[in-house]
Each structure stands twice: as structure tokens, then as C-alpha cells.
C-alpha positions in Angstrom: -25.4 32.4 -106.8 -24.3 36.1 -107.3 -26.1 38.4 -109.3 -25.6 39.2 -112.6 -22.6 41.7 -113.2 -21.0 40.5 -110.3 -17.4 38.8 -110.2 -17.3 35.3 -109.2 -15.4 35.7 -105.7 -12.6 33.3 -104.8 -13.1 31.3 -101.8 -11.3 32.9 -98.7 -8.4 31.5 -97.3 -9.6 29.7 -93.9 -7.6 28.8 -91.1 -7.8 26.3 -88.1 -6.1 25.2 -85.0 -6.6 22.5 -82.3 -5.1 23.4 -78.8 -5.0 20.4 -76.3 -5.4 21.7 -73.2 -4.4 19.6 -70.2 -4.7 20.2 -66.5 -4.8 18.2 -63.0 -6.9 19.2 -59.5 -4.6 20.7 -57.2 -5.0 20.7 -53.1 -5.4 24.4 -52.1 -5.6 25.6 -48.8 -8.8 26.7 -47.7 -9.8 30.0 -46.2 -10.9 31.2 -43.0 -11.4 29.3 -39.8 -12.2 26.2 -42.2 -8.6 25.0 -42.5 -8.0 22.1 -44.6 -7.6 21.6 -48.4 -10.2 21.8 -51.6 -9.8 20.6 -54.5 -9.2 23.3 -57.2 -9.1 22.6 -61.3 -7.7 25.3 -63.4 -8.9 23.5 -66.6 -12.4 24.1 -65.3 -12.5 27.8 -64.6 -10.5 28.2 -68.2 -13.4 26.3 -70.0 -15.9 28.3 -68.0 -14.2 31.6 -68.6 -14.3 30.2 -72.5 -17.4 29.7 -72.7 -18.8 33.1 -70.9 -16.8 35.0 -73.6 -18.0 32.8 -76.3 -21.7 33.6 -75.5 -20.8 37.4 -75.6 -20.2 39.7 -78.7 -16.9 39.6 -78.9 -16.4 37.8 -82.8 -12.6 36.4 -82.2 -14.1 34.7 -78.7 -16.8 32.9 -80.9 -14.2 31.3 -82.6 -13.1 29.4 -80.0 -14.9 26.3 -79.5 -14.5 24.1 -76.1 -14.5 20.0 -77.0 -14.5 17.8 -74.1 -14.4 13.9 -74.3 -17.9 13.3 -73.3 -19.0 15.1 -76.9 -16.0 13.3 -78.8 -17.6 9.4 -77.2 -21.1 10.4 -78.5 -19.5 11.3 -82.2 -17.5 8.6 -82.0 -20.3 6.2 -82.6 -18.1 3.4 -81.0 -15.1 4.3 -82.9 -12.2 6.5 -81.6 -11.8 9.5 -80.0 -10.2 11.0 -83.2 -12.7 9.7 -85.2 -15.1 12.1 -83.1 -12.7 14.5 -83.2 -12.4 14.4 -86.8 -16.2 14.6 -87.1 -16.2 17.7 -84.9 -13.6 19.7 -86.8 -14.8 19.0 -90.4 -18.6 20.0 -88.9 -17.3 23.3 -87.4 -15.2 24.1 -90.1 -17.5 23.4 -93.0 -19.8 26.0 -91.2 -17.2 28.9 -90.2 -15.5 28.3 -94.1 -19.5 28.5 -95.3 -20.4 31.9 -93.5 -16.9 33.1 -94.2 -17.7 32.5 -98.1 -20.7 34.3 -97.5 -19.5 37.0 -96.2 -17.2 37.6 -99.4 -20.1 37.2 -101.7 -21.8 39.6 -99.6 -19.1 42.4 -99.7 -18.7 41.9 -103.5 -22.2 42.3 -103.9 -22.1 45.8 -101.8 -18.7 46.9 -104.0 -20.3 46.0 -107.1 -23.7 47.8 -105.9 -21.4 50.4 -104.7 -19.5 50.8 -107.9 -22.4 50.9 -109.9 -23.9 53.9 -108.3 -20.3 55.8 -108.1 -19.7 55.3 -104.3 -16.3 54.4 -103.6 -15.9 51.3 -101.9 -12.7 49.9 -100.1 -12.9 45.9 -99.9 -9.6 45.6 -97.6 -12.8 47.5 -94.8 -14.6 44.0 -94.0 -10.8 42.2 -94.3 -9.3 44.2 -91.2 -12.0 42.7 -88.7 -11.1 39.0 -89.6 -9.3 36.8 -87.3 -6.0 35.0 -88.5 -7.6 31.8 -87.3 -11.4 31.3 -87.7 -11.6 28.5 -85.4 -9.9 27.2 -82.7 -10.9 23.5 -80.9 -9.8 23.5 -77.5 -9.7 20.3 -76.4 -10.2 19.4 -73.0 -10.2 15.7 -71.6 -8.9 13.7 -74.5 -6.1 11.5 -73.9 -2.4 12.8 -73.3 -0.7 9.9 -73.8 -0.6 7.1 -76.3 -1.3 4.6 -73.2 -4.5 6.8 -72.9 -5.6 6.4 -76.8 -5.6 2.4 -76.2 
């Protein structure tokens, strides 16, 4: 609830993707006097890489959320992989569009405390830092064919 004097603020526009990501192991030579071939999954060093940068500062990195199958079967509860799916993307986006909404109330609060005491206040200052998309589901594991889904 907003105090008193404050504008009710709209709720921001919010914005999500889903990116299936899709990969095989290759056979890559090994190095050195080994000889002989390891295997070598891109998909895995991308998730990895996703999730180092996702535990850092950076705000557009924590958007991006890594899914793999294994947490899509357990949220699932027996039924199908999109119904998992579905329960993981209306989870993560009822919290993002919740903090999001917060944050608005917040910086109305500030401008209207602001404005009160004669500062000047420009509202478009918390709007540059937002990402265009404030969540992106990578997918990794679920099926890439309809033969798969079956």
C-alpha cells in the first residue's frame, strides 16, 4: 500500500523469453603425449559460464535463469515436461513482475518524498538501468523433437 499523497503507480510492463538451448558431445583431440579423443559438451561450459555470472553482480546476468530436465520431472509431478515448465515460468515470473512492481512503488515514493521537500527528481533515472527482458529461461535438456515429447 502506498502512502498517503502518493499516486497509485501502474504496474510495469514485464517481459520474458524462453531460449532452448540444444547441444551434442563432440570427440576432441586430446593434448600432449596422451593422444586419443575426450569427450567435450559445449552446452555444459555455457550453463556453467551462466551460472558463474548469475551468482555475480551483474543485474542483466541474474535474469537469466538455467532450467534443465531433471528440475522440469520433479515439477512435473508426473505430468509433462511443459507442465513443469509452465510451473517454472509462472514461479519465476510472478517473483521478477513482484520485485519489479516494487521497485516502482519504491521510486514513486522517493519522487513524491522528493517533490514534497522541492528536490527535483527525474523518474526516467531508475528506468535507464532496466533490462528489455527481465527474465530469460534457458532451457537445457528438454526435448527437441516431438518424438522426444512422447
Amino acid at each position: 500500500e502506498l502512502p498517503e499523497g502518493v499516486p497509485p503507480v501502474p504496474d510495469p510492463p514485464f517481459a520474458w523469453a524462453l531460449a532452448h538451448v540444444v547441444s551434442h558431445a563432440f570427440g576432441v583431440e586430446k593434448g600432449g603425449e596422451e593422444g586419443g579423443l575426450r569427450e567435450f559438451d559445449p552446452l555444459e561450459v555455457f550453463l556453467g559460464q551462466l551460472r558463474r555470472e548469475a551468482a555475480g553482480e551483474q543485474p542483466l546476468a541474474q535474469n537469466v535463469i538455467a532450467v534443465e530436465r531433471e528440475e522440469l520431472e520433479g515439477l512435473a509431478e508426473g505430468g509433462s515436461l511443459a507442465s513443469g515448465l509452465r510451473r517454472k515460468a509462472e514461479a519465476e515470473a510472478a517473483c521478477r513482475q513482484r520485485l519489479k512492481v516494487n521497485a516502482a512503488r519504491r521510486r514513486a515514493i522517493a519522487a513524491a518524498e522528493a517533490a514534497a521537500g522541492g528536490d527535483a527528481h527525474s523518474e526516467a533515472e531508475g528506468d535507464a538501468k532496466e533490462a528489455r527482458l527481465d527474465l530469460v529461461l534457458v532451457l537445457a535438456g528438454y526435448p527437441s523433437s516431438v518424438e522426444e515429447l512422447q
